[in-house]
Backbone as numpy.savetxt, mean C-alpha at the origin, in Angstrom:
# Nx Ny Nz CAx CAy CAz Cx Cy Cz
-3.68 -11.62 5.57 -3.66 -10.18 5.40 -2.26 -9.75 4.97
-2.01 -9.16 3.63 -0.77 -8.72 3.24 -0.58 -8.04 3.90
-1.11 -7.24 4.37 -0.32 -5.40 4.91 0.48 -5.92 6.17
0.07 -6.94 6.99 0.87 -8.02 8.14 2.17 -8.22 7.53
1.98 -8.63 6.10 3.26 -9.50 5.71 4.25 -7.95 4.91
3.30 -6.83 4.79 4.34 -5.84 4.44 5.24 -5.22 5.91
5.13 -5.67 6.46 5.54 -4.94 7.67 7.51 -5.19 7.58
7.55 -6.55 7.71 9.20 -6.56 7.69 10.17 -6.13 6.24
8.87 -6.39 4.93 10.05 -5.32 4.02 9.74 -4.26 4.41
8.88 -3.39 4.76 9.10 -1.89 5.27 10.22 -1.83 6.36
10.47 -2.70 7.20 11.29 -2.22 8.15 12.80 -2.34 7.28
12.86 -3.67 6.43 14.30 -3.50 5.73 14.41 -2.53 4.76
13.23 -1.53 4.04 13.79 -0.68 3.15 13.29 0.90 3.81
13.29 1.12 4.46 12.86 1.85 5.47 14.14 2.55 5.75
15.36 2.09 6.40 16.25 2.00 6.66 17.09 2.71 5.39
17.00 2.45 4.43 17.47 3.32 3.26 16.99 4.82 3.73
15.64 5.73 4.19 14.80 6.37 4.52 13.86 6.86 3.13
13.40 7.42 2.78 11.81 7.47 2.15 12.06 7.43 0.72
13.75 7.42 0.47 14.42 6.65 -1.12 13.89 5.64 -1.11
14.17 4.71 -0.04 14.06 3.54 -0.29 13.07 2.76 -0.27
11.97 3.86 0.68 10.73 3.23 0.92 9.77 3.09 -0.63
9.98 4.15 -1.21 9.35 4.76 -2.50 10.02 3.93 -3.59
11.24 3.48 -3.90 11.96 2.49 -4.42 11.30 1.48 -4.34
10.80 0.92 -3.32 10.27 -0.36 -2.90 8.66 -0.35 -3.46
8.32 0.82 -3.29 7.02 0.94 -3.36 6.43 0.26 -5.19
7.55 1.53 -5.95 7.19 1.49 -7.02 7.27 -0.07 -7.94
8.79 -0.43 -7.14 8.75 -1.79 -7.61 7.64 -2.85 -7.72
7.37 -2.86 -5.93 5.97 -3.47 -5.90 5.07 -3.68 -6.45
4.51 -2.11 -6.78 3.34 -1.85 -7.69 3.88 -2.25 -9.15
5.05 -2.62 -9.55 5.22 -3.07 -10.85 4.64 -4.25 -10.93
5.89 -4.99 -9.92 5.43 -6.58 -10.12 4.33 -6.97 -9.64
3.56 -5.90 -9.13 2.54 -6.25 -8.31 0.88 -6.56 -9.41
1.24 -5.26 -10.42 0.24 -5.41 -11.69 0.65 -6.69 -12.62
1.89 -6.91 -12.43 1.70 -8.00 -13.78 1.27 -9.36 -12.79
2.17 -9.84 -11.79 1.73 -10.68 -10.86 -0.31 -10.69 -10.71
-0.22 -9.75 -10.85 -1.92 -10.37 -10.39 -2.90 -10.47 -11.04
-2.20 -9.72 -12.72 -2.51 -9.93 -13.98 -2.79 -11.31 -14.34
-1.57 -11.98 -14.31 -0.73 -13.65 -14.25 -2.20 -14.21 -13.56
-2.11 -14.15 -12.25 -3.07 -14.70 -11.21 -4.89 -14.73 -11.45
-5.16 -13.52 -12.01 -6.45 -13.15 -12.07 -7.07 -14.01 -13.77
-5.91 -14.14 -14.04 -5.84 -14.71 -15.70 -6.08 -15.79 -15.41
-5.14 -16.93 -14.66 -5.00 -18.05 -14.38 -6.00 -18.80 -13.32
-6.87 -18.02 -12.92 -7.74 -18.35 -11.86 -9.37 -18.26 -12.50
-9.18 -17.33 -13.49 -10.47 -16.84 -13.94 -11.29 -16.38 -12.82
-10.52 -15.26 -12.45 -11.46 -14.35 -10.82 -10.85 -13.05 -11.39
-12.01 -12.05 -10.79 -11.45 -10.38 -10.90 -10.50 -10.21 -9.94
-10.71 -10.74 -8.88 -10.00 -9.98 -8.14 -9.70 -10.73 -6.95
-8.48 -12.44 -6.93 -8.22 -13.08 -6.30 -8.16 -12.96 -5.08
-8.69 -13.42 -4.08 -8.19 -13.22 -2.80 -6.72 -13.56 -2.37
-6.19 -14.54 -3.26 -4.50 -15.22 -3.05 -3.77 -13.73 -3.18
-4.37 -12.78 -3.89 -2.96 -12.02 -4.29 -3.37 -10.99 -2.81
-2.00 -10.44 -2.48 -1.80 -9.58 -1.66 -0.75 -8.56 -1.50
-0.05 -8.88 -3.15 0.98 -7.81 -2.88 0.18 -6.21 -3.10
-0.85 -6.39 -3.56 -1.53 -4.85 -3.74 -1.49 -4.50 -1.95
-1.43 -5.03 -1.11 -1.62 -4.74 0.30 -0.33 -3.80 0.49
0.46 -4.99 -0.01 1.72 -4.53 0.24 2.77 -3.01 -0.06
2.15 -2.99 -1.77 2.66 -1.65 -2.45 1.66 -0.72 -1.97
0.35 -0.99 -1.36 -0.43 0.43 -0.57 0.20 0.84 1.01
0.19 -0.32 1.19 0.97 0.38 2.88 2.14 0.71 2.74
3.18 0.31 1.93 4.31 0.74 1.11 4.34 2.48 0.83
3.58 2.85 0.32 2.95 4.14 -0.57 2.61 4.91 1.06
1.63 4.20 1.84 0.63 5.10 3.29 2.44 5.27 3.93
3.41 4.60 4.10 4.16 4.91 4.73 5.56 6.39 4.03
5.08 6.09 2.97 6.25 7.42 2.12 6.17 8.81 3.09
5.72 9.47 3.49 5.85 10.64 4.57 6.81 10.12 5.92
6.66 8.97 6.34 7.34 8.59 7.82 8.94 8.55 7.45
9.69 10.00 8.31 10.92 9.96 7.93 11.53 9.29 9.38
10.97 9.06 10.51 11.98 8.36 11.10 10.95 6.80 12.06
11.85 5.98 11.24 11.39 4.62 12.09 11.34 4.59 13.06
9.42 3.78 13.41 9.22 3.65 14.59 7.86 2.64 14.37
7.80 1.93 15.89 6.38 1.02 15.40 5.77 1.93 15.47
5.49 3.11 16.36 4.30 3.72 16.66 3.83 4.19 14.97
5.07 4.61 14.18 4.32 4.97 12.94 4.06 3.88 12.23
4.87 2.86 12.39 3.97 1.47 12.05 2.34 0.97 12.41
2.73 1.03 13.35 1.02 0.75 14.23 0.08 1.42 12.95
0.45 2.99 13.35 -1.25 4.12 12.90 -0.72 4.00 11.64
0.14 3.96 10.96 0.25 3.54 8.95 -0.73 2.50 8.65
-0.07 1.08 9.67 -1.42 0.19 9.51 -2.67 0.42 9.46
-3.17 0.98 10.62 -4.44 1.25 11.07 -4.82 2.06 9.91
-4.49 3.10 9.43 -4.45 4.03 8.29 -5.00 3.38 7.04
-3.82 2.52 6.73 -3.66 1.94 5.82 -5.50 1.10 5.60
-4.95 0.04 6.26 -6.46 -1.07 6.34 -7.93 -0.05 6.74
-7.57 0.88 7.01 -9.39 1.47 7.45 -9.84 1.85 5.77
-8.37 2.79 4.97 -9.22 2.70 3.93 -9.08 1.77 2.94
-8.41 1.06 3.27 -8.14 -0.28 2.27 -9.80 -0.78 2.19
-10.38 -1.08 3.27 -11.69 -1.60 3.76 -12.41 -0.55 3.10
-12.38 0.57 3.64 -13.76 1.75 3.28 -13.84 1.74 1.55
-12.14 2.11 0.91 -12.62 2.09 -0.47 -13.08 3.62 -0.65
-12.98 4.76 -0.19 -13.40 6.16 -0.57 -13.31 6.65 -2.07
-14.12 7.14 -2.10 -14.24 8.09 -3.65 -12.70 8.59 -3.62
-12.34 8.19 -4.96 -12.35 7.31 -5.99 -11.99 6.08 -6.24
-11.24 5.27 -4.59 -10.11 4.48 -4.93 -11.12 3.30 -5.41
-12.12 2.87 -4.84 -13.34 2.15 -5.14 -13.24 2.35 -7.14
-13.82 2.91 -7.96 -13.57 3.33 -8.81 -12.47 2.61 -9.61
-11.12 2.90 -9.09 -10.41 1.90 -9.63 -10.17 0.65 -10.20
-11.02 -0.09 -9.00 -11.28 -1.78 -9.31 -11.80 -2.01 -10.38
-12.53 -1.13 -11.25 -13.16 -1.15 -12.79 -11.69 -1.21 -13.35
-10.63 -0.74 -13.25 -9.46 -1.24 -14.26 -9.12 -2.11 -14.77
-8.50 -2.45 -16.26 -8.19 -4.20 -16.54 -7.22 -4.70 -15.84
-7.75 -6.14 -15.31 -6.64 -7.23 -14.61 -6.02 -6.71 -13.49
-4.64 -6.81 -13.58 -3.48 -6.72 -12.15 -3.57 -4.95 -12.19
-3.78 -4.05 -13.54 -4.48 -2.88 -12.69 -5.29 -2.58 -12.04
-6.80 -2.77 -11.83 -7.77 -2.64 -10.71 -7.46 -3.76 -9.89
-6.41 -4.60 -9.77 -6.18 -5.28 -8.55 -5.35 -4.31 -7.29
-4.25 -3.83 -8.48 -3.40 -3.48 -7.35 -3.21 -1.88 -7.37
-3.68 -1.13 -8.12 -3.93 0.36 -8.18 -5.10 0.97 -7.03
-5.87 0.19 -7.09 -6.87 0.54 -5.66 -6.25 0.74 -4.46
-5.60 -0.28 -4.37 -4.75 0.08 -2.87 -3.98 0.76 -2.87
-3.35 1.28 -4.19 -2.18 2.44 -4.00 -2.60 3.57 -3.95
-4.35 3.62 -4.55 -4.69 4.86 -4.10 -5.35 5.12 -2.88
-5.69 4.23 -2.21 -5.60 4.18 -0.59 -4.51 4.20 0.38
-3.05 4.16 -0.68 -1.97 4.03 0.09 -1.83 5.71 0.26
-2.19 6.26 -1.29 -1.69 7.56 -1.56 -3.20 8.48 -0.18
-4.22 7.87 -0.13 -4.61 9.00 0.94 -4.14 8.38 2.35
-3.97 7.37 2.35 -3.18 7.17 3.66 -1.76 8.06 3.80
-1.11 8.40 2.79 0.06 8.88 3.14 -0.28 9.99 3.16
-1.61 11.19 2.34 -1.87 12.26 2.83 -2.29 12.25 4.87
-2.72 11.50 5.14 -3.13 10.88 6.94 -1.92 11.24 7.26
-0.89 10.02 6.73 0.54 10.15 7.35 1.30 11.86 7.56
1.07 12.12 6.57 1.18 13.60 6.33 1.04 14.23 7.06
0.15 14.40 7.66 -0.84 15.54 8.51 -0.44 15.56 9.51
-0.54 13.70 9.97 -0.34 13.58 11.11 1.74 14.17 11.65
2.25 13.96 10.52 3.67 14.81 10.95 3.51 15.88 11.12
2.80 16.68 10.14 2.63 17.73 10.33 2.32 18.80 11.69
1.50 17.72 12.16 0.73 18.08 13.70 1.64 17.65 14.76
2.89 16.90 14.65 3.61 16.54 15.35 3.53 15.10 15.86
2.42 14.46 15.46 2.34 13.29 16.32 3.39 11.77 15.61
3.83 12.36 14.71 4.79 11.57 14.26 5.74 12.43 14.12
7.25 11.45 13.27 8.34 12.32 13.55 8.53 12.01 11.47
């Protein structure tokens, strides 16, 4: 499970605060489309199970609202993150029709992007900081 293995670069670019998180993010999602482009090419599969940086640049993205580090916003980003990573809601589902390392790794960023509306809210309401 990538979004496991996104956890310690979030905590090192995190630390920059939501520059750096979003910095990180975008990068991701760069290398993240051609990387799985590369992969999905080389495997002859739509949509490899090996690759996981799309995990990574979505929980990357679900975390852009969290301005002050903490697991607890770690924890529910995760939880956030993977419920709709899994569910797939109108439209992010949709996506996966894109060519190559785009419907690989754009799906999850648009699950990252309603996770970070979640994240959102949830500051909003106070339960994060």
């Amino acid at each position: 499970m990538g979004t496991l293995g996104a956890i310690p670069l979030y905590l090192l670019v995190a630390r920059a605060g939501q520059a750096g998180t979003a910095a990180a993010a975008l990068i991701v999602t760069a290398v993240g489309v051609w990387a799985a482009s590369v992969v999905a090419r080389d495997l002859g599969k739509k949509d490899p199970q090996v690759v996981v940086i799309d995990e990574v640049a979505g929980f990357l993205v679900t975390m852009l609202p969290v301005r002050e580090l903490s697991w607890a916003a770690i924890g529910i980003g995760f939880l956030v993150f993977r419920g709709l990573d899994i569910l797939k809601p109108w439209p992010v589902r949709r996506l996966e029709d894109l060519p190559g390392g785009w419907g690989i790794v754009m799906d999850d960023v648009a699950a990252g992007l309603l996770g970070a509306a979640g994240m959102e809210g949830l500051r909003l309401a106070g339960v994060l900081s």
